[in-house]
N, CA, C and O atoms as a GROMACS GRO file, in nm:
protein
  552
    1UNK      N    1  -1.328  -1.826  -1.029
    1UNK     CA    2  -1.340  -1.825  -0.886
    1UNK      C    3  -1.208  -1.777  -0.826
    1UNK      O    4  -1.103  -1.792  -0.889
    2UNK      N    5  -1.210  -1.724  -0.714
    2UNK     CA    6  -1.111  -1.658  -0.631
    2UNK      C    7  -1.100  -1.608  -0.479
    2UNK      O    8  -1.167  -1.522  -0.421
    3UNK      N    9  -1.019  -1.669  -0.443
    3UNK     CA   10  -1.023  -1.577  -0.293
    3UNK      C   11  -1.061  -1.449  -0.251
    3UNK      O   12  -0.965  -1.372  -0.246
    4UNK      N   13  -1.161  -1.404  -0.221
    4UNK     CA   14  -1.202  -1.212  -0.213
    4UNK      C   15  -1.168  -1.209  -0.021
    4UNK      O   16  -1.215  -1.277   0.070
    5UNK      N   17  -1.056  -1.084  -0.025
    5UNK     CA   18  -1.020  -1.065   0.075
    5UNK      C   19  -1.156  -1.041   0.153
    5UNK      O   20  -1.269  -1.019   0.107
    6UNK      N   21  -1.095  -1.057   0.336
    6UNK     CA   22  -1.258  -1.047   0.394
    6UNK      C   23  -1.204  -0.887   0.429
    6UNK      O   24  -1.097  -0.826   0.425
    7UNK      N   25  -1.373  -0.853   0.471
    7UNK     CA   26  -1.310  -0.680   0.566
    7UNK      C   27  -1.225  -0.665   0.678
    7UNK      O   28  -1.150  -0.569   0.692
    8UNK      N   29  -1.240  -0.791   0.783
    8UNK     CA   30  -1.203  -0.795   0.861
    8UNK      C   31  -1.057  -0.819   0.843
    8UNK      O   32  -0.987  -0.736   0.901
    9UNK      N   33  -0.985  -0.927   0.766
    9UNK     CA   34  -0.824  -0.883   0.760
    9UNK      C   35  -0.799  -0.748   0.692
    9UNK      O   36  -0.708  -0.693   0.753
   10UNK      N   37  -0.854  -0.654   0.567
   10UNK     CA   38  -0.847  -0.530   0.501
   10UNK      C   39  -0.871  -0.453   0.674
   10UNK      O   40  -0.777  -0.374   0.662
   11UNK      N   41  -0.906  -0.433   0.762
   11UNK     CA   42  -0.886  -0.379   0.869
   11UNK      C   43  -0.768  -0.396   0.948
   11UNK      O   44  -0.690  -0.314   0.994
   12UNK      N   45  -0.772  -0.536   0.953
   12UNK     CA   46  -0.649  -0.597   1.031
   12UNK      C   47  -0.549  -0.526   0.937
   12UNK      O   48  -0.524  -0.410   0.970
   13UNK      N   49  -0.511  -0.554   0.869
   13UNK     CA   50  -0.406  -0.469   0.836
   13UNK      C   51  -0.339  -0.333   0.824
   13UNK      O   52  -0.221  -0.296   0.831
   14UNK      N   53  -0.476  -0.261   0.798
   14UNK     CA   54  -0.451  -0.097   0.778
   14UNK      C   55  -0.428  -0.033   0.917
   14UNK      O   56  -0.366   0.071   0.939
   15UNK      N   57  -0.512  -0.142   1.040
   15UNK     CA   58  -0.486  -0.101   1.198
   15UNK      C   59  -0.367  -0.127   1.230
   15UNK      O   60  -0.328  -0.039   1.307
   16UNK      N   61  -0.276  -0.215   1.209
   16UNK     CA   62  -0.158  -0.258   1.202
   16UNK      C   63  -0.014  -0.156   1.174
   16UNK      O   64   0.089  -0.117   1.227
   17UNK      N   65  -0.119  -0.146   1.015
   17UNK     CA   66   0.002  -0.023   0.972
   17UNK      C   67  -0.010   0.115   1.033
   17UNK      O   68   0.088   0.190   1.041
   18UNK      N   69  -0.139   0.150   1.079
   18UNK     CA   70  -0.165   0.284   1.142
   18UNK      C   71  -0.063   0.276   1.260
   18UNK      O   72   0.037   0.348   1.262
   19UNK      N   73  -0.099   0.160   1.387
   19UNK     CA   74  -0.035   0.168   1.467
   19UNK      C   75   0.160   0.178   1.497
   19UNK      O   76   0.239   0.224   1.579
   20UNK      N   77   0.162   0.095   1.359
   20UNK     CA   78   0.348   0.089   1.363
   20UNK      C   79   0.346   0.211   1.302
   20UNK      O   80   0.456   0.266   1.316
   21UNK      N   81   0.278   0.270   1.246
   21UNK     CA   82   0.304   0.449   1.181
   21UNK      C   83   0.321   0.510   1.325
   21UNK      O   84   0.424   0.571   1.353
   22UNK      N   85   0.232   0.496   1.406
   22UNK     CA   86   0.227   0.581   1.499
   22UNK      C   87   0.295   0.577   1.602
   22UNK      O   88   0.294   0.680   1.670
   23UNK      N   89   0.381   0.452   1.652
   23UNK     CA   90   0.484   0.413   1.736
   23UNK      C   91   0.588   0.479   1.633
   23UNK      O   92   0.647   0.580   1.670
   24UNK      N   93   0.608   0.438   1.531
   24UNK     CA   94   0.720   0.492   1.426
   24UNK      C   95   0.743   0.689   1.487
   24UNK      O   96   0.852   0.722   1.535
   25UNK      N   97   0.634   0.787   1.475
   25UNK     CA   98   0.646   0.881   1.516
   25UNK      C   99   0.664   0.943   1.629
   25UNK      O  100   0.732   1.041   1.659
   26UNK      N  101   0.574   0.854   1.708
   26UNK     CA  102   0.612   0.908   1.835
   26UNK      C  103   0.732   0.903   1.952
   26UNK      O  104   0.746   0.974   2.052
   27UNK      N  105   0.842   0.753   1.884
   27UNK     CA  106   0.941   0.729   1.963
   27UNK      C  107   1.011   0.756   1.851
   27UNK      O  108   1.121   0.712   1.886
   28UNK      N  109   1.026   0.795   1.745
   28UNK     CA  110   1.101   0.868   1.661
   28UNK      C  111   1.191   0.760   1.604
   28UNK      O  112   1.312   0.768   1.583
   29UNK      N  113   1.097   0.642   1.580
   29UNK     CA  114   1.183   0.530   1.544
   29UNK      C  115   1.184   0.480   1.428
   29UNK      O  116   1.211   0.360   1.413
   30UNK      N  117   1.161   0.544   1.343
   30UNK     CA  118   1.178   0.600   1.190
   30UNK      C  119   1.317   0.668   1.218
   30UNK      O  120   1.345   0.665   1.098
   31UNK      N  121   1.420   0.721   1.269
   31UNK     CA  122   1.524   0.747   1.261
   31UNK      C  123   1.621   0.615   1.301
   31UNK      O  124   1.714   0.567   1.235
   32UNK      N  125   1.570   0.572   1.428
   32UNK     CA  126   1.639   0.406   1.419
   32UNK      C  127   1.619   0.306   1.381
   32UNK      O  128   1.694   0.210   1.398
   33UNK      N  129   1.528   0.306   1.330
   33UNK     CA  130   1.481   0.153   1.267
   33UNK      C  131   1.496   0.166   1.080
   33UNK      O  132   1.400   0.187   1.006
   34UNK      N  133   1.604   0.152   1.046
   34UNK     CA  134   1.621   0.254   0.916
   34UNK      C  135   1.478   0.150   0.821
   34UNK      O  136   1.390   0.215   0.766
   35UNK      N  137   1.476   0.049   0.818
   35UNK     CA  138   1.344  -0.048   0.709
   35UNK      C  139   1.257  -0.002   0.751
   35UNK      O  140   1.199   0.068   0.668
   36UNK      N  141   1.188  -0.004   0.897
   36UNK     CA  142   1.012   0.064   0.911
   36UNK      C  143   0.992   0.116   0.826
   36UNK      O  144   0.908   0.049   0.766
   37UNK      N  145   1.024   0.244   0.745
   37UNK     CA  146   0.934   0.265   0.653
   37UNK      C  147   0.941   0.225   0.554
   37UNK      O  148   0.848   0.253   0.479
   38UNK      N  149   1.059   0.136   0.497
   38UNK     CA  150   1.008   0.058   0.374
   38UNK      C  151   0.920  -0.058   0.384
   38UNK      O  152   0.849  -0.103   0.293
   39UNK      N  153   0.934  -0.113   0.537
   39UNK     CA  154   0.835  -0.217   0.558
   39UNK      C  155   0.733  -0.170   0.508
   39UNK      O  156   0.692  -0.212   0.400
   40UNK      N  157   0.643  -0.031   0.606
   40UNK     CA  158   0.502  -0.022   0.589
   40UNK      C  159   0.476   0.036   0.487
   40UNK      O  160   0.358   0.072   0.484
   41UNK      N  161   0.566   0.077   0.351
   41UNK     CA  162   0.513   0.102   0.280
   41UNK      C  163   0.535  -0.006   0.160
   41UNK      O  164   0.530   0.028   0.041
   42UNK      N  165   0.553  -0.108   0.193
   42UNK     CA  166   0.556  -0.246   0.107
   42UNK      C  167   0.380  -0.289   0.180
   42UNK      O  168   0.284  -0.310   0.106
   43UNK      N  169   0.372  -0.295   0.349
   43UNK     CA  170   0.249  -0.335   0.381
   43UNK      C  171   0.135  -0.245   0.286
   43UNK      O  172   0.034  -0.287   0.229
   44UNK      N  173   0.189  -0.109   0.294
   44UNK     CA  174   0.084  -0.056   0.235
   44UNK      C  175   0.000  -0.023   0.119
   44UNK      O  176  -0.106   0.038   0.120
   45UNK      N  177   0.078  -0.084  -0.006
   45UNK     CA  178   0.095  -0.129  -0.104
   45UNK      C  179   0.030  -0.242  -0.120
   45UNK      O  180  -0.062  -0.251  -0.201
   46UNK      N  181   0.071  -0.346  -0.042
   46UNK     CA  182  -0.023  -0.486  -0.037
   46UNK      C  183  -0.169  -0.445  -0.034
   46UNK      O  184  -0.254  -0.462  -0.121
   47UNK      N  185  -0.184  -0.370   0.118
   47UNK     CA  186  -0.317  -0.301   0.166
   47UNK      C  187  -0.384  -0.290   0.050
   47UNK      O  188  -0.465  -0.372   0.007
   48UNK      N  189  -0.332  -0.131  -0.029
   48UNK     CA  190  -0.376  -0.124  -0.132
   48UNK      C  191  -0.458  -0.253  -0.254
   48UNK      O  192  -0.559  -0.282  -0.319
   49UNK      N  193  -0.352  -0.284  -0.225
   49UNK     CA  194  -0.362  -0.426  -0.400
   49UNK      C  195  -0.469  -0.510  -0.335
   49UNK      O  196  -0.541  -0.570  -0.415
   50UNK      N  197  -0.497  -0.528  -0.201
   50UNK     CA  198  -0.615  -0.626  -0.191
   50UNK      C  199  -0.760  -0.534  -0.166
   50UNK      O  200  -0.876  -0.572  -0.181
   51UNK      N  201  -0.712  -0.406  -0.124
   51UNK     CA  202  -0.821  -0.309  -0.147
   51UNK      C  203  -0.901  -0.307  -0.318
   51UNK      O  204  -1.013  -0.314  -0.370
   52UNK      N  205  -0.798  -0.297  -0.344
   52UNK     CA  206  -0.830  -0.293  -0.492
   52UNK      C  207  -0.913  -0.419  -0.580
   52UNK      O  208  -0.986  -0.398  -0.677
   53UNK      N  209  -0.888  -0.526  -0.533
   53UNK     CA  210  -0.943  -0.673  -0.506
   53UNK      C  211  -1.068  -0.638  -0.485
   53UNK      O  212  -1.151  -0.604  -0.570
   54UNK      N  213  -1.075  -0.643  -0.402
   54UNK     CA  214  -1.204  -0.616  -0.280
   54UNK      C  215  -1.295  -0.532  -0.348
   54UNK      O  216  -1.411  -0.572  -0.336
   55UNK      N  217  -1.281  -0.423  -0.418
   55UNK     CA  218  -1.351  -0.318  -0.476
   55UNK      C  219  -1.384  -0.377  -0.640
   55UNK      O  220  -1.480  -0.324  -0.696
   56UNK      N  221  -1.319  -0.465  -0.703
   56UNK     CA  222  -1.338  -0.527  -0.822
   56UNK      C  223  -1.465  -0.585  -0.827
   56UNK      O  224  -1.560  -0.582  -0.904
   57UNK      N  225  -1.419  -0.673  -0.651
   57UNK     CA  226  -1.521  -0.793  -0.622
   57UNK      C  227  -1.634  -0.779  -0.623
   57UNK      O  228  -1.723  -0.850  -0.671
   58UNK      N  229  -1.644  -0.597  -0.522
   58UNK     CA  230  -1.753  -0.612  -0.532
   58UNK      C  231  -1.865  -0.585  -0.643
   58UNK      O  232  -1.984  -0.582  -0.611
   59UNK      N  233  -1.826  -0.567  -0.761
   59UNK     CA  234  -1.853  -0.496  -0.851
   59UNK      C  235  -1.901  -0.662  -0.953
   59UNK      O  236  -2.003  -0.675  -1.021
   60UNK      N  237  -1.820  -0.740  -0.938
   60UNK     CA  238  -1.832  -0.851  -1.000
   60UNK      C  239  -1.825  -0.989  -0.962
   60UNK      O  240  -1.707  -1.015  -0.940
   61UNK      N  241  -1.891  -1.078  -0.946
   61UNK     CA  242  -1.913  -1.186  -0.863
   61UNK      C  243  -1.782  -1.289  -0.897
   61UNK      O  244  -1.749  -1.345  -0.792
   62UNK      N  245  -1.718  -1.322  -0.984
   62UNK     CA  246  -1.617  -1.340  -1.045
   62UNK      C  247  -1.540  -1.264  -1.196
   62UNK      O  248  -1.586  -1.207  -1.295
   63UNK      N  249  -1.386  -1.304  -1.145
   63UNK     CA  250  -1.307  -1.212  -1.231
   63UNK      C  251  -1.295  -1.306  -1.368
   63UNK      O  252  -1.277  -1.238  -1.469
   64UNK      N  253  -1.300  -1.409  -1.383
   64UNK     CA  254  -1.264  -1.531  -1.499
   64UNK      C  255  -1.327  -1.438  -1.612
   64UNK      O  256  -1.299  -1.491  -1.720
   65UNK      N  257  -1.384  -1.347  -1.628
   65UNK     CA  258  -1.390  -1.293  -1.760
   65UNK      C  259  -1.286  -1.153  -1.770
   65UNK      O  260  -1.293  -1.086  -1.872
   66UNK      N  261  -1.201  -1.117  -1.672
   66UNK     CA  262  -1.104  -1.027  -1.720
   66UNK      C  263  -0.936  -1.048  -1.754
   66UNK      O  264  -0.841  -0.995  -1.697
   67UNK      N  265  -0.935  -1.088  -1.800
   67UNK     CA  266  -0.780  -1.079  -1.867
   67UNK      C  267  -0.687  -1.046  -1.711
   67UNK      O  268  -0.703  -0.968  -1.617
   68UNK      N  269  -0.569  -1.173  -1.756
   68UNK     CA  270  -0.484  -1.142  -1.593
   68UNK      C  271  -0.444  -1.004  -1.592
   68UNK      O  272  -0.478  -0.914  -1.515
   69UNK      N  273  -0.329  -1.000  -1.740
   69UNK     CA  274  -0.322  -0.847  -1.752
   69UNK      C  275  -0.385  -0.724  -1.724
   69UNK      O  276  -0.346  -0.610  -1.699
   70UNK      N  277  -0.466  -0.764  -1.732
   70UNK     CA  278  -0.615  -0.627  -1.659
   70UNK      C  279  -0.631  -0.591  -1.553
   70UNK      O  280  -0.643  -0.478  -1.507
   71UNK      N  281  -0.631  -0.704  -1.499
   71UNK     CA  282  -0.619  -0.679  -1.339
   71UNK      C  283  -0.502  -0.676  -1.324
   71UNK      O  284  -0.482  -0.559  -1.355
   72UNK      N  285  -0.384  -0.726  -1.294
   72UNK     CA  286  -0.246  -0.669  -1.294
   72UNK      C  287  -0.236  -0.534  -1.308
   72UNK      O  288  -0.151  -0.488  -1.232
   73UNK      N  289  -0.292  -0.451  -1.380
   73UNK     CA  290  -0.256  -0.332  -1.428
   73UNK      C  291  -0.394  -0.269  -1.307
   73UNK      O  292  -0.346  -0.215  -1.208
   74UNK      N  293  -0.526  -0.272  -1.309
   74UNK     CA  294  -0.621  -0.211  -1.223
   74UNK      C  295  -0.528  -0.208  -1.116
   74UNK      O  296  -0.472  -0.101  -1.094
   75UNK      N  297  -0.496  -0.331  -1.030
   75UNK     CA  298  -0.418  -0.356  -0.893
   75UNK      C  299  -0.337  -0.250  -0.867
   75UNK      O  300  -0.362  -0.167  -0.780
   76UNK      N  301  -0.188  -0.248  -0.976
   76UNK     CA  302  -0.123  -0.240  -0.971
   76UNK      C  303  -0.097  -0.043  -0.967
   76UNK      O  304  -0.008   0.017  -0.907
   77UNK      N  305  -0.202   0.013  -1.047
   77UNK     CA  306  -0.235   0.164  -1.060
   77UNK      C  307  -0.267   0.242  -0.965
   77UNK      O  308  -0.239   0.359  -0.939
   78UNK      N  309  -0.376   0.107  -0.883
   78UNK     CA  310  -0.493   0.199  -0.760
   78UNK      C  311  -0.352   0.199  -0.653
   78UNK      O  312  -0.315   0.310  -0.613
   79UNK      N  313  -0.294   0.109  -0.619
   79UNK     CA  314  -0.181   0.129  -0.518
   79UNK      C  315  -0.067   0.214  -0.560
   79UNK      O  316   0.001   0.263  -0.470
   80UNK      N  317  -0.034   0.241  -0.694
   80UNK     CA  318   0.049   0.340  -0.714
   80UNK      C  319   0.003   0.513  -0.686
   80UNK      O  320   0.059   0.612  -0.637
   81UNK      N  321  -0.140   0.481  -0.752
   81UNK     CA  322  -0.263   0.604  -0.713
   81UNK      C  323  -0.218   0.619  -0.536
   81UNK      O  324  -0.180   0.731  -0.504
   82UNK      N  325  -0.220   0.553  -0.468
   82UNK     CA  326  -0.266   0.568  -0.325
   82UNK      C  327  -0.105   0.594  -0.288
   82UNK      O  328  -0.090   0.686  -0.207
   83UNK      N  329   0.014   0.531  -0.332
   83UNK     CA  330   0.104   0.605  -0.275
   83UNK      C  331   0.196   0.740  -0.318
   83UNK      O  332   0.282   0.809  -0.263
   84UNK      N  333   0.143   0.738  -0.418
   84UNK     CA  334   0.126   0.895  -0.419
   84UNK      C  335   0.028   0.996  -0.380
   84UNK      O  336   0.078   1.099  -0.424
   85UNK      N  337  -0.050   1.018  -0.340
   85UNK     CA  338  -0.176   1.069  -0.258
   85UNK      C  339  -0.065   1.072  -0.112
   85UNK      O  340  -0.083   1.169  -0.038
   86UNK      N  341   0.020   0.993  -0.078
   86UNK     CA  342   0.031   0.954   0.031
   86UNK      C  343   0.171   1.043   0.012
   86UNK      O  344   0.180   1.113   0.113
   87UNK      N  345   0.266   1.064  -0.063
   87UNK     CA  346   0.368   1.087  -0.067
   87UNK      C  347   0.349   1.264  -0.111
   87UNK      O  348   0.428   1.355  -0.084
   88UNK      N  349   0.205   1.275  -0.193
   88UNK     CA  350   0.170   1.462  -0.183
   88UNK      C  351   0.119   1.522  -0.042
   88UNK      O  352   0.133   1.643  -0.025
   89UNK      N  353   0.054   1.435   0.072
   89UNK     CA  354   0.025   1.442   0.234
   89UNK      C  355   0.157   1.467   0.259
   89UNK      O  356   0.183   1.586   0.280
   90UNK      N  357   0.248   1.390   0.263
   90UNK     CA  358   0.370   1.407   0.349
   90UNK      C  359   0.470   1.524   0.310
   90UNK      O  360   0.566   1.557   0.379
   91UNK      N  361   0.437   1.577   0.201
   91UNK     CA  362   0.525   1.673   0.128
   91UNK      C  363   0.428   1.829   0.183
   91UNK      O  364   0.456   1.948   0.193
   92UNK      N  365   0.311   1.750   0.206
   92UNK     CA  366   0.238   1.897   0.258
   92UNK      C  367   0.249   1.896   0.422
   92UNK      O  368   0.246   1.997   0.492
   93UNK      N  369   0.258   1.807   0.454
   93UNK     CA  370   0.303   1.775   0.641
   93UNK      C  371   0.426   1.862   0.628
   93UNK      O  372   0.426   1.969   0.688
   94UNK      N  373   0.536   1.824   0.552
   94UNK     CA  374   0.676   1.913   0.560
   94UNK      C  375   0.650   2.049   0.568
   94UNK      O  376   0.680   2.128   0.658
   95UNK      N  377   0.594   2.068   0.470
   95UNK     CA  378   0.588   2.237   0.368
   95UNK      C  379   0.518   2.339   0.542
   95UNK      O  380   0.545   2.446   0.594
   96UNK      N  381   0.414   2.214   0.576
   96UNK     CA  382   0.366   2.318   0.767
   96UNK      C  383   0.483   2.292   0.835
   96UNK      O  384   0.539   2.389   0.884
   97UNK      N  385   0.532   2.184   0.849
   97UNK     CA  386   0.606   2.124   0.969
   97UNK      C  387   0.748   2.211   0.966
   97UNK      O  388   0.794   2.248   1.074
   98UNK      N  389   0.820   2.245   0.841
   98UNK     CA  390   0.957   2.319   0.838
   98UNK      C  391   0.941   2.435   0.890
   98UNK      O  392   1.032   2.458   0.969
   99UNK      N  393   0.839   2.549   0.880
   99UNK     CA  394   0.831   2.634   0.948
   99UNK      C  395   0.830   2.650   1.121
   99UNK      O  396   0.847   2.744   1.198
  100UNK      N  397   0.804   2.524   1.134
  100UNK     CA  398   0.790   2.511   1.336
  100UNK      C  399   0.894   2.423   1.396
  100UNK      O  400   0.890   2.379   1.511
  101UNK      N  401   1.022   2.396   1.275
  101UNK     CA  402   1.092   2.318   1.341
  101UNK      C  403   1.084   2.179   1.354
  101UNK      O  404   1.160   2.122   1.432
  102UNK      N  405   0.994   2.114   1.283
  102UNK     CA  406   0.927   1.963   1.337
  102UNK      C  407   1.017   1.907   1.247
  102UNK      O  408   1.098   1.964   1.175
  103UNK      N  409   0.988   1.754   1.263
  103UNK     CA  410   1.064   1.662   1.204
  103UNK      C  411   1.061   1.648   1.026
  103UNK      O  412   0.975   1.730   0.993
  104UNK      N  413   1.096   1.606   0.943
  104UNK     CA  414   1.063   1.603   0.772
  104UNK      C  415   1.055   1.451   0.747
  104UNK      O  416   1.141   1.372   0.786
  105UNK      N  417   0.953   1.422   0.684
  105UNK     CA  418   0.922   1.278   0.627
  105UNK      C  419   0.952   1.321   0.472
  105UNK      O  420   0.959   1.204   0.435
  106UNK      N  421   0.962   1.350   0.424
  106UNK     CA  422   1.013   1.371   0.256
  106UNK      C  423   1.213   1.395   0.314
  106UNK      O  424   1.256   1.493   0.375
  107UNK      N  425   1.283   1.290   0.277
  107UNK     CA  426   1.402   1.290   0.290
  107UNK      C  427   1.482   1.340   0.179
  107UNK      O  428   1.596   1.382   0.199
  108UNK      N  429   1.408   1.339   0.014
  108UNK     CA  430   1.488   1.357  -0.086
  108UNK      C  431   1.383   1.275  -0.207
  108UNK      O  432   1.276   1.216  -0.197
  109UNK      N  433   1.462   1.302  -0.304
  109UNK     CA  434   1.377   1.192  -0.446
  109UNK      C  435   1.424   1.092  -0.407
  109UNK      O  436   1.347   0.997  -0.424
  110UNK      N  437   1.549   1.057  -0.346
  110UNK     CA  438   1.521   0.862  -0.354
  110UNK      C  439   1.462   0.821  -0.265
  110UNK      O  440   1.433   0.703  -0.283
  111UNK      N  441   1.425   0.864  -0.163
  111UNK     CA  442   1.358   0.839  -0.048
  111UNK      C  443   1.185   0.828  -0.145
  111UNK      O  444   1.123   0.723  -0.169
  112UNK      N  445   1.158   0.921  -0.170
  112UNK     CA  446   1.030   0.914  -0.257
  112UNK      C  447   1.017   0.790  -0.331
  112UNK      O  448   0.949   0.697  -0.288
  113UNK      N  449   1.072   0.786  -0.426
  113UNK     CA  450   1.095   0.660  -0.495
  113UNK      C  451   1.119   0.570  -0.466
  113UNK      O  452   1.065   0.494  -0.546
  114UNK      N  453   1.190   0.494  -0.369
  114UNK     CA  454   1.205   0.401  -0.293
  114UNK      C  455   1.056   0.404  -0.260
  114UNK      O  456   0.990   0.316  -0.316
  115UNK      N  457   1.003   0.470  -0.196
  115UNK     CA  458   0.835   0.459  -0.161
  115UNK      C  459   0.785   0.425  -0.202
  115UNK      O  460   0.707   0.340  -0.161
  116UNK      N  461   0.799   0.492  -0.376
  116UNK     CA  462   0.692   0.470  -0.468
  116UNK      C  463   0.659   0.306  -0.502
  116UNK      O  464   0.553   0.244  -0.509
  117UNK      N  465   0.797   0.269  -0.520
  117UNK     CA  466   0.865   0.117  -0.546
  117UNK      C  467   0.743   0.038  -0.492
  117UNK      O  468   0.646  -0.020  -0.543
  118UNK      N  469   0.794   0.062  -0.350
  118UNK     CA  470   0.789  -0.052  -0.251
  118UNK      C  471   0.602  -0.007  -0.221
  118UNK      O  472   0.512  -0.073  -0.169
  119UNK      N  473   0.604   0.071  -0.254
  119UNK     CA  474   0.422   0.020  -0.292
  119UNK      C  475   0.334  -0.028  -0.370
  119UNK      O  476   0.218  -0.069  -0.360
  120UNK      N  477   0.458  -0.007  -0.501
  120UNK     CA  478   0.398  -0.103  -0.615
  120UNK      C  479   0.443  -0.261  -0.592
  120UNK      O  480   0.389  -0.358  -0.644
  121UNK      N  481   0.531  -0.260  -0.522
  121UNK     CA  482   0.564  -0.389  -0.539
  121UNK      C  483   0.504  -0.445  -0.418
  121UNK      O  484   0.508  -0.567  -0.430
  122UNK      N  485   0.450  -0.412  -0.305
  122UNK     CA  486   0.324  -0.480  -0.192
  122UNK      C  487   0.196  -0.489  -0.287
  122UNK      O  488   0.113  -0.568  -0.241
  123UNK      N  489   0.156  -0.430  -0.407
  123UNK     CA  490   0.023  -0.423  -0.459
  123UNK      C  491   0.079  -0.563  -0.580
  123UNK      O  492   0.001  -0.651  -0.614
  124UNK      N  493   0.211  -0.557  -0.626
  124UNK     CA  494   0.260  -0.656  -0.699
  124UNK      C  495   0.234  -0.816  -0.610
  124UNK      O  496   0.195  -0.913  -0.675
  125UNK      N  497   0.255  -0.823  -0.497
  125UNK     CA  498   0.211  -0.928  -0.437
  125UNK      C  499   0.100  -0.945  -0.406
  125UNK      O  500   0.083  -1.063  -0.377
  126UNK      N  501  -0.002  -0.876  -0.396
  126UNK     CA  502  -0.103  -0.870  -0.396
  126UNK      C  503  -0.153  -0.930  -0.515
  126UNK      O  504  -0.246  -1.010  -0.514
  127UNK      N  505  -0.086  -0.887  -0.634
  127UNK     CA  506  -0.183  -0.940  -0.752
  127UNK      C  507  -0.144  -1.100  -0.791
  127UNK      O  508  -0.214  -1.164  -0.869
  128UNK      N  509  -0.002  -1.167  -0.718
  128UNK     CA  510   0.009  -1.284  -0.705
  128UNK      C  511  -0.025  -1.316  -0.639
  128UNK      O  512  -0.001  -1.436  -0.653
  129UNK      N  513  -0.084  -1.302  -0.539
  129UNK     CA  514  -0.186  -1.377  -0.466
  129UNK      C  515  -0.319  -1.379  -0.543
  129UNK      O  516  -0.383  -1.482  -0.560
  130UNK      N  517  -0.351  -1.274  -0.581
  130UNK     CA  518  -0.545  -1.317  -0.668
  130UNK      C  519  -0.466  -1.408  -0.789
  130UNK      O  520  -0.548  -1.489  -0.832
  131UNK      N  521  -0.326  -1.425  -0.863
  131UNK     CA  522  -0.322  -1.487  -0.960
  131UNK      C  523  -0.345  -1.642  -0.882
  131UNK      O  524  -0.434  -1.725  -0.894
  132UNK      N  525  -0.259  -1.639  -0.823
  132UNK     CA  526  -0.263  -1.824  -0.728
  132UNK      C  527  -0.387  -1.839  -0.711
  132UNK      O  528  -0.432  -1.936  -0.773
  133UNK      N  529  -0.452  -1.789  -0.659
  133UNK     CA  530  -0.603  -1.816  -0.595
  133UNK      C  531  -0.675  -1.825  -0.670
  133UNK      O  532  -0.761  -1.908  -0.641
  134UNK      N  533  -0.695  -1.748  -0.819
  134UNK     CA  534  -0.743  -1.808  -0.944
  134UNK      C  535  -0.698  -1.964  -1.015
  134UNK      O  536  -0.779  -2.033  -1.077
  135UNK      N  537  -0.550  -2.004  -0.991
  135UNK     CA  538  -0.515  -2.084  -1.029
  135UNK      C  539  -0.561  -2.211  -0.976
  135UNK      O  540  -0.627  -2.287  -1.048
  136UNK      N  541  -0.523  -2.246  -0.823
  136UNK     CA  542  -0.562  -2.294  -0.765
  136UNK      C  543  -0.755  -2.336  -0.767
  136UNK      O  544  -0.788  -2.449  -0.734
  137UNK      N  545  -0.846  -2.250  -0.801
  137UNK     CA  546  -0.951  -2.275  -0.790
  137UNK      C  547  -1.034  -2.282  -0.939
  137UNK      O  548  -1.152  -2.311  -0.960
  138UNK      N  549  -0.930  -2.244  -1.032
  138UNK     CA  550  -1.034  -2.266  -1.166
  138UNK      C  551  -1.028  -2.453  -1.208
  138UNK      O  552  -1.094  -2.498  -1.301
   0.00000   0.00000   0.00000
């Protein structure tokens, strides 16, 4: 048995992060707020890892027959999957955007990596939370 995220917070959250994305761009506060984007891409990472939850769930009424390790690793892939998807968008946002002068969201490889991190490690909390919530309820 386990906590299965509802849709309604998996919304609440991704609306959340959309919106601080989108204040982030439009007052250009991704240049002053130097954490915003490691925040939302720790949120988004989480996002991920309970997305990933959620998509297990629905597939299986309980997890008590998969190995923690298993899921640790499913969790932990689909959010690495998703921030990279996310980090080849922004590299293709640049590749239009340098030609017209616009702003660059790809800062460098550590900037990338730092990304990459901090999305595995929001999907890493994520998978301690389904571990507690297994614990707690078996």
């Amino acid at each position: 048995m386990f906590v299965r995220p509802k849709k309604i917070f998996l919304f609440a959250i991704i609306f959340l992060i959309f919106i601080f994305h989108a204040w982030g761009l439009y007052s250009s506060a991704y240049y002053y707020v130097w954490w915003l984007d490691n925040l939302l891409h720790l949120a988004g990472g989480f996002w991920l890892g309970l997305l990933a939850i959620y998509f297990i769930s629905e597939q299986e009424s309980d997890f008590n027959g998969y190995p923690e390790a298993f899921l640790f690793l499913i969790i932990i892939s689909f959010s690495a999957l998703g921030g990279i998807l996310w980090e080849f968008f922004e590299f293709g946002l640049d590749t239009i955007s340098i030609n017209r002068g616009l702003m660059l969201s790809q800062l460098g490889v550590a900037d990338t990596m730092s990304d990459l991190f901090l999305d595995i490690s929001g999907a890493f909390a994520a998978s301690l939370l389904l571990r507690i919530s297994r614990k707690n309820l078996i």
